[in-house]
N, C-alpha and C positions, 0 to 999 in steps of 0.2 A: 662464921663464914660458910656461905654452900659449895661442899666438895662436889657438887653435879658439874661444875663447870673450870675444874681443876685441869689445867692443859698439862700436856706432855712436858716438861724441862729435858733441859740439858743431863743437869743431875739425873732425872731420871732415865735419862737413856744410860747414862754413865753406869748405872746400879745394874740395869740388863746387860749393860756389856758384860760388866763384874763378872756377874751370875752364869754368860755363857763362858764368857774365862774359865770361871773354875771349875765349868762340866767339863768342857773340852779338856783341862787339864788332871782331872780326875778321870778322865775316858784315858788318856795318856799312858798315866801312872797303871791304869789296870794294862793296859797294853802290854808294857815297859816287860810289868812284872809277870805277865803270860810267856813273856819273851813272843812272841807274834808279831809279825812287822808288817808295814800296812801292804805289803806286795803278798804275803801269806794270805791274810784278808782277804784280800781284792781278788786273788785268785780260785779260794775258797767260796767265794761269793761268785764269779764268772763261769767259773770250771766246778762245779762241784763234784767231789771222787763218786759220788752214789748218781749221777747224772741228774738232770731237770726231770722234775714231776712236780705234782703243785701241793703233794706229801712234804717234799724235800724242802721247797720254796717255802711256805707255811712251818717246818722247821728250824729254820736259819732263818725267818724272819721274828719266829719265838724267843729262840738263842739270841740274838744279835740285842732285840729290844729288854731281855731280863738281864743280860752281863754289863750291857755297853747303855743303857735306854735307862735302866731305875738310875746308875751314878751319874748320869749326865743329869737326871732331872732333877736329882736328891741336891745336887750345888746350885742347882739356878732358883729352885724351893725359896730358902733364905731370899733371895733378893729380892722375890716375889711378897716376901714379909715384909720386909722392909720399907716399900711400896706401898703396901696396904697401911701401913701402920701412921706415916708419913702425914703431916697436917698440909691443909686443915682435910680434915674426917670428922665424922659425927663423935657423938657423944659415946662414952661405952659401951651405952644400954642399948644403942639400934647397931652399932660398929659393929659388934659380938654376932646380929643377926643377919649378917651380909657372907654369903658362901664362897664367894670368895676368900675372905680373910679366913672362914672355918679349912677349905680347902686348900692353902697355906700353911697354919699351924699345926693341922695334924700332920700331915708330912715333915713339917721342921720339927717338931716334939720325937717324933719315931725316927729320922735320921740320926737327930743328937743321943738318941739311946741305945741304938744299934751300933754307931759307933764307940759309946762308953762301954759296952758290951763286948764287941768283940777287941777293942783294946784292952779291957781289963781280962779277957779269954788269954790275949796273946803275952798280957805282962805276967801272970802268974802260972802261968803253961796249964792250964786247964785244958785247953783244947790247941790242937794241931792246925792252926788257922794261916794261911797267904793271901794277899791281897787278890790275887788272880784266884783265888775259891770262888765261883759264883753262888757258894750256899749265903754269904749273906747279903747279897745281892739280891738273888729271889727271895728271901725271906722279910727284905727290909721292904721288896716291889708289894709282897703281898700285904703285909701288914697294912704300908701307908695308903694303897689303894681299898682294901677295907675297909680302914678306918676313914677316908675322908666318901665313899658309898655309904656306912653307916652313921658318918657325922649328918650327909647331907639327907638319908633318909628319917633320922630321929629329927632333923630342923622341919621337915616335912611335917610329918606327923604331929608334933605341938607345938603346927602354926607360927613359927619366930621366924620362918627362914620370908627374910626380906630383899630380895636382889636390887643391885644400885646400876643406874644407868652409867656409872662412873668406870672410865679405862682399866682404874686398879681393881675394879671387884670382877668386870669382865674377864682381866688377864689372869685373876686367881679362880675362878670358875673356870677358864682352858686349861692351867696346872689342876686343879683338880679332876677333870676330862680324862687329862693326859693319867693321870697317877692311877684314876680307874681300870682303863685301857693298860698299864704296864701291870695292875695286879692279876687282870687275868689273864694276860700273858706270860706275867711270872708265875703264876699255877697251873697255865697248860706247861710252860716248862718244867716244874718240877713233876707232873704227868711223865711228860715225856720225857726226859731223862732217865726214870725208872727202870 
């Protein structure tokens, strides 16, 4: 069957709902556990204590997308898989060469490790870790933005990388977009933080 002509479902709108549920509710939980309410936020963001400058702005817009911006995109990731994976799609052999789907699994392979990671930090007290730390927040922004710049620059370079006119390899090339953009913003943040 040709996936070029693969329309939108129900299902699949269902699977994006999923995915922004569980950023939005991953954005939550980090909230929760800041203790920050969204009136601190909003104010924070309206009033800033150091005033407007486009220094300041350009700050908080670093901050806001490495704390609040990698967990939101790190849950909707998966659904974005999900998606791709989804029949009918081609064969393996041309599947594997569509950047989308590469742009997908490396961000779901590096959230699912980051989390067995700082879980396994936090179960055997190796490190002094809260969910409101942004260190593995930027660390997990940097990686998966890395690693899907250098998945899509090594597809480049030997030739495999095949782009599909299809919704799902489109909507996993914007998540991979997206994952670029939050890595180097999760590394001018750990700049700036310094």
């Amino acid at each position: 069957m040709n996936d070029e002509r693969r329309p939108l479902t129900i299902a699949d709108a269902l699977v994006l709902i999923a995915g922004v549920a569980a950023g939005l509710g991953l954005v939550g939980s980090i909230l929760r556990a800041s203790h920050l309410t969204p009136e601190q936020l909003w104010n924070n963001m309206v009033r800033p204590k150091a005033g407007w400058s486009v220094w300041n702005a350009f700050g908080m817009t670093v901050e806001l997308s490495a704390i609040l911006g990698v967990p939101f995109v790190a849950a909707w990731t998966p659904a974005c898989l999900v998606l791709q994976v989804l029949r009918p799609r081609p064969g393996w052999r041309r599947f594997r060469r569509r950047p989308g789907f590469v742009a997908c699994l490396i961000p779901t392979v590096v959230a699912t490790l980051m989390l067995a990671v700082v879980q396994s930090c936090i179960s055997f007290s190796i490190v002094e870790m809260h969910t409101s730390d942004a260190k593995w927040q930027v660390l997990g922004g940097m990686l998966a933005g890395s690693g899907v710049l250098w998945g899509w620059i090594i597809m480049g370079l030997c030739g495999v990388c095949r782009p599909s006119r299809t919704w799902t390899d489109r909507l996993g090339r914007m998540t991979g977009a997206l994952w670029i953009a939050l890595g180097a913003l999760s590394t001018a943040y750990m700049f700036l933080a310094i």
